[in-house]
C-alpha positions in Angstrom: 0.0 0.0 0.0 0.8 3.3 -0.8 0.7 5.9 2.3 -0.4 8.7 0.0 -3.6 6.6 -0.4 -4.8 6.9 3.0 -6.3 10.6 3.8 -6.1 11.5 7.3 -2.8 9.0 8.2 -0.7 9.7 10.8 2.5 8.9 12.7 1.4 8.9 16.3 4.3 9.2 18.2 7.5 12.0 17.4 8.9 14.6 19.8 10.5 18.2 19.1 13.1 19.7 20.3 14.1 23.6 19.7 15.3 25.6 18.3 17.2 26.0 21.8 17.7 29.6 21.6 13.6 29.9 22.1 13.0 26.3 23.9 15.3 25.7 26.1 15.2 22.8 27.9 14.8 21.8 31.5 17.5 22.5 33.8 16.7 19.1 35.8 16.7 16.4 33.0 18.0 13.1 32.2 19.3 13.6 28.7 20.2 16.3 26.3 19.4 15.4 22.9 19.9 17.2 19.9 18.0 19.9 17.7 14.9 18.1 16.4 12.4 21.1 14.8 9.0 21.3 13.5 10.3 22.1 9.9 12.3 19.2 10.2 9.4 17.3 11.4 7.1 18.4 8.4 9.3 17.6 5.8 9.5 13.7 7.3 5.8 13.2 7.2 5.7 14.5 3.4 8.6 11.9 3.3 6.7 9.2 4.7 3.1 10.1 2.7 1.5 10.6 5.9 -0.6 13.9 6.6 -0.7 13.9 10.2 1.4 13.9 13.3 1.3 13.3 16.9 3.4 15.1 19.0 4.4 13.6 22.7 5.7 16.3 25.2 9.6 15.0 26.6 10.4 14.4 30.0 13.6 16.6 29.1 11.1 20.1 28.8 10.1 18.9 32.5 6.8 21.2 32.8 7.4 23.8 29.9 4.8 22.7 27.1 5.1 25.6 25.4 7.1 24.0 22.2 4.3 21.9 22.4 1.7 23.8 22.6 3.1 26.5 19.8 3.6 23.6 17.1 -0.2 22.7 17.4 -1.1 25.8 16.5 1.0 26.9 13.6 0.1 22.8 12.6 -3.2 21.8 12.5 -2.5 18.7 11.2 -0.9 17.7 14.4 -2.2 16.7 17.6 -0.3 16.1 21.3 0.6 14.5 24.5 1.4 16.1 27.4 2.7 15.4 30.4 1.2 16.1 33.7 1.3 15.8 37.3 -1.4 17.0 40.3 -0.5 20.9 41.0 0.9 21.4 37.2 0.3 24.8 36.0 -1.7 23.1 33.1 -5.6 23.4 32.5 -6.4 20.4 31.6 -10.1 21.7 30.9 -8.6 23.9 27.4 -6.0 21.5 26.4 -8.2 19.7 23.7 -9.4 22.6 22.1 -5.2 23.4 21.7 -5.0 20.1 19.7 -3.9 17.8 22.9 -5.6 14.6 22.9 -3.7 12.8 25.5 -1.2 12.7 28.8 1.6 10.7 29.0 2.7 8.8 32.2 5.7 6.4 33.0 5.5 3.2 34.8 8.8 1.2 34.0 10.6 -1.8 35.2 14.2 -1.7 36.5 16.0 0.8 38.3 16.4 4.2 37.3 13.5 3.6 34.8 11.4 6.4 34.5 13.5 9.7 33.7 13.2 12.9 35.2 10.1 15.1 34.5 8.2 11.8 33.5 4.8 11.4 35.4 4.4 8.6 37.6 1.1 5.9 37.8 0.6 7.1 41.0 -0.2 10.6 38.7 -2.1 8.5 36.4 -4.7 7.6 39.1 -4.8 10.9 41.0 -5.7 12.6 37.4 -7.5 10.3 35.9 -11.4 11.7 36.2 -10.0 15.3 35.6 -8.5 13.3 32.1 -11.8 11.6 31.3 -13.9 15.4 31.9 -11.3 17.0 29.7 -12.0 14.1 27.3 -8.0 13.0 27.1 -7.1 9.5 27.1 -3.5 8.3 29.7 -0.7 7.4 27.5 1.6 4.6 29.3 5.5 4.2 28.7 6.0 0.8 30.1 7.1 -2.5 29.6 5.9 -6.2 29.7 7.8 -7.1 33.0 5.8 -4.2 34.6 2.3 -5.4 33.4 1.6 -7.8 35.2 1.4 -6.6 38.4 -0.4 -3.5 37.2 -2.9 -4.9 34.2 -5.7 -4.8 36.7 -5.6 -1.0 37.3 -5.5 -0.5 33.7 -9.0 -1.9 33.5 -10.6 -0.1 35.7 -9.0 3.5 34.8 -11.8 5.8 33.6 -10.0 6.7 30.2 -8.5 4.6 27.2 -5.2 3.7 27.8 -2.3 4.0 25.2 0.5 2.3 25.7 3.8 3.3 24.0 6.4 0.9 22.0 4.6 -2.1 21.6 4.6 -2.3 25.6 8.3 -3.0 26.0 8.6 -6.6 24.7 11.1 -9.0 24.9 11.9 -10.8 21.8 14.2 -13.0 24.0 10.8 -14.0 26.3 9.1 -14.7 23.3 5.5 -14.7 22.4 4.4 -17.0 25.2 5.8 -15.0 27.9 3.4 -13.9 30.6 3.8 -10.3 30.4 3.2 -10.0 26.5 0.5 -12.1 27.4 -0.7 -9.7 29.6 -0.1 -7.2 27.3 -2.3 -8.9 24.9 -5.2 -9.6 27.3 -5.4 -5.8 27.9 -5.3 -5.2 23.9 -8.7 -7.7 23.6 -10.7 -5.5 26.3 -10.6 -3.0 23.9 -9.9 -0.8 26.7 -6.5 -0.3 25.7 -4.6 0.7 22.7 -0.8 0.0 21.4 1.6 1.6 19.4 2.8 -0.1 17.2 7.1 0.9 17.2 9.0 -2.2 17.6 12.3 -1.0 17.0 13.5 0.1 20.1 12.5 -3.3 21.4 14.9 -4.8 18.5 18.0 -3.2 19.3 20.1 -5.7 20.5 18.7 -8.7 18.2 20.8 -9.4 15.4 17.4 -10.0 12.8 15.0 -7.6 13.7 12.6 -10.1 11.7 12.1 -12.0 15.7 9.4 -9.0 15.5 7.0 -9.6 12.4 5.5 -12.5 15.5 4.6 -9.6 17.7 3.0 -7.4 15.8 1.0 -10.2 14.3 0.4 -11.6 17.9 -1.3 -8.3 18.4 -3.6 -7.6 14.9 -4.8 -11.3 15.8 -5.8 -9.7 19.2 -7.4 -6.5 18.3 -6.8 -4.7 15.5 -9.1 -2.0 16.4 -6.6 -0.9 18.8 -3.5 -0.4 17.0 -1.5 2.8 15.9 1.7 3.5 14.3 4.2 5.7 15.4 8.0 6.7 14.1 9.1 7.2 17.7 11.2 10.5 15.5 13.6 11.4 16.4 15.1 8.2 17.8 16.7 9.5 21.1 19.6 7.9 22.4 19.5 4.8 19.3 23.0 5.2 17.2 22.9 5.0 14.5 19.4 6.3 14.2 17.0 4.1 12.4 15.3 5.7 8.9 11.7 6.0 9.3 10.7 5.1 6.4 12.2 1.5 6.4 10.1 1.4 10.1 7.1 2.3 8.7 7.7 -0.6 5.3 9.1 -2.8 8.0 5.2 -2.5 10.1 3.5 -2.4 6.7 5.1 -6.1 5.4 4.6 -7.3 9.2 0.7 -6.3 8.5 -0.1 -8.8 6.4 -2.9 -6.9 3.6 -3.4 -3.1 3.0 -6.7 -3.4 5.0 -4.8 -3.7 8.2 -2.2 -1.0 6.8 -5.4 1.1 6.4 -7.2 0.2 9.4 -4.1 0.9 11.5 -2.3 4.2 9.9 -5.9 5.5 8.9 -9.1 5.0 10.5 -7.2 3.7 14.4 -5.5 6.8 14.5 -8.5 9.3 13.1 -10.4 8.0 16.1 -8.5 8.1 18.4 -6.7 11.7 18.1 -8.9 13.4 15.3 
């Protein structure tokens, strides 16, 4: 399939960064990436064939949204998640009529997992009916290990539930492991979304092919729930993986350019349009 062939598709997961000299970042942070601008942004989507972005706040901005907040309105083909704690200065009451459609939280396994400025689970649950009257879904960064013990909660949170990078599998555990089990329990509530971005997840495997089972693993599940993202501008991953063979590598992994469709296109319209 043909990405120019699907109005209204989208890459649902990039961040910015900069220009510096208007953005700075966060004096309290856990990495310091490089320049990543809107332009720069723009000029990838046209590159992919897709016509819409999401943007997802970074924990290195801490609780400065305003880079955010300025690209959705110069852009409105993009949409965003932000990142919030109780007593942030946000109003979470005007942020979808900005463009936001989410808020991202971190709940990871191992020490030293979630990074500076990230918002915690504990958040998650404190904000979660101020999320569902603002009419924002919770995005989660997590992992499989971590799932397990918290799938429950998930279920009864009182917003959908978007869970970043293919939640963290381990292509070492394999499909049968318990916490991509979990993972694809939560998927067939329909409670629960994915994003589909399985590089990151593929980094130390010599054939990044051991991922075509995932992803299929989770169309078989739900593919209602499903939505691709670029995860642009690949922090921290050298050398940095081209986005367009990510987004050919989820296509062949798809299967038929009805699932291509239903995931880039009519997903992703519902769930940040």
């Amino acid at each position: 399939m043909n990405t120019a062939d699907a109005p209204g598709s989208w890459d649902c997961h990039a961040h910015l960064f900069g220009p510096y000299e208007r953005f700075p970042l966060a004096a309290e942070r856990s990495y310091t990436p490089p320049e990543a601008i809107e332009p720069q942004y723009a000029a990838l989507l046209r590159r992919l064939g897709l016509s819409n972005g999401v943007l997802v706040h970074p924990s290195a901005y801490g609780d400065d949204h305003s880079l955010l907040l300025h690209a959705l309105a110069v852009r409105p083909a993009l949409r965003g998640v932000v990142v919030v704690r109780p007593g942030s200065p946000l109003d979470l009451a005007d942020l979808r009529a900005q463009g936001v459609r989410g808020a991202r939280f971190s709940h990871r396994s191992g020490a030293g997992g979630n990074f500076a400025g990230s918002a915690s689970l504990a958040d998650l649950h404190a904000l979660a009916p101020r999320l569902a009257d603002a009419g924002l879904h919770a995005e989660l960064w997590t992992d499989c290990r971590a799932l397990v013990e918290i799938a429950a909660q998930l279920r009864v949170v009182p917003v959908p539930v978007v869970i970043d990078h293919m939640g963290g599998f381990d292509p070492k555990a394999g499909v049968d492991d318990s916490g991509f089990r979990t993972l694809l329990g939560l998927l067939e509530t329909g409670k629960v979304w994915v994003k589909l971005c399985a590089y990151r997840n593929l980094l130390n495997e010599s054939d990044w092919e051991v991922g075509r089972e995932f992803q299929q693993k989770m169309i078989a599940a739900n593919p209602e729930r499903l939505v691709w993202g670029s995860d642009w501008p690949h922090l921290r991953v050298t050398p940095a993986p081209d986005p367009v063979q990510l987004l050919d590598m989820f296509m062949e992994w798809a299967g038929s350019d009805a699932v291509v469709r239903q995931v880039l296109s009519t997903n992703a319209e519902s769930l940040y349009r």
